[in-house]
C-alpha positions, 0 to 999 in steps of 0.5 A: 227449965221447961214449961213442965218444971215451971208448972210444978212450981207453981202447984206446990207453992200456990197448992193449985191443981196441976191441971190450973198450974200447966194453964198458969204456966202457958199463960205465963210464957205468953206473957212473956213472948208478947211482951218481948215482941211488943216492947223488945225486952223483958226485965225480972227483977233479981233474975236478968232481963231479956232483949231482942236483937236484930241479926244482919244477913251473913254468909255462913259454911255448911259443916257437913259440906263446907260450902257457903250458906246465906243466912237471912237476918232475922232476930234473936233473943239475948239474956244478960243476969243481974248482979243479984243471980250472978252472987247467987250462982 
């Protein structure tokens, strides 16, 4: 799914021109990642919720090499669905 798809979604439902629905979509989005920042998850009922997890420091192989990478910590963002999509899907 891409900002693009959302954006005309949101023109053919709310009949908006698209120029207002790319701006809806942004908007949108920001939303979202101001959220997971602020409170470390994000939940849509019926769809699955969105958490931010730390990731520890690790040392990992290069695959064209082979040779061993640090990787720092840093964060990742994890979906688990809801039962309502895991039915749909």
């Amino acid at each position: 799914m891409s900002k693009a798809f959302i954006a005309s979604v949101l023109q053919e439902s709310l009949d908006i021109t698209g120029v207002a629905a790319s701006q809806a979509a942004e908007h949108l989005i920001t939303a979202i990642v101001r959220d997971l920042k602020k409170e470390g998850g994000f939940t849509l009922p019926s769809f699955g919720t969105f958490t931010v997890k730390k990731t520890k420091a690790r040392k990992a192989l290069n695959p064209r090499t082979g040779e061993p990478v640090k990787v720092k910590a840093g964060k990742t963002v994890r979906f688990k669905a809801s039962p309502n999509l895991k039915k749909a899907v």
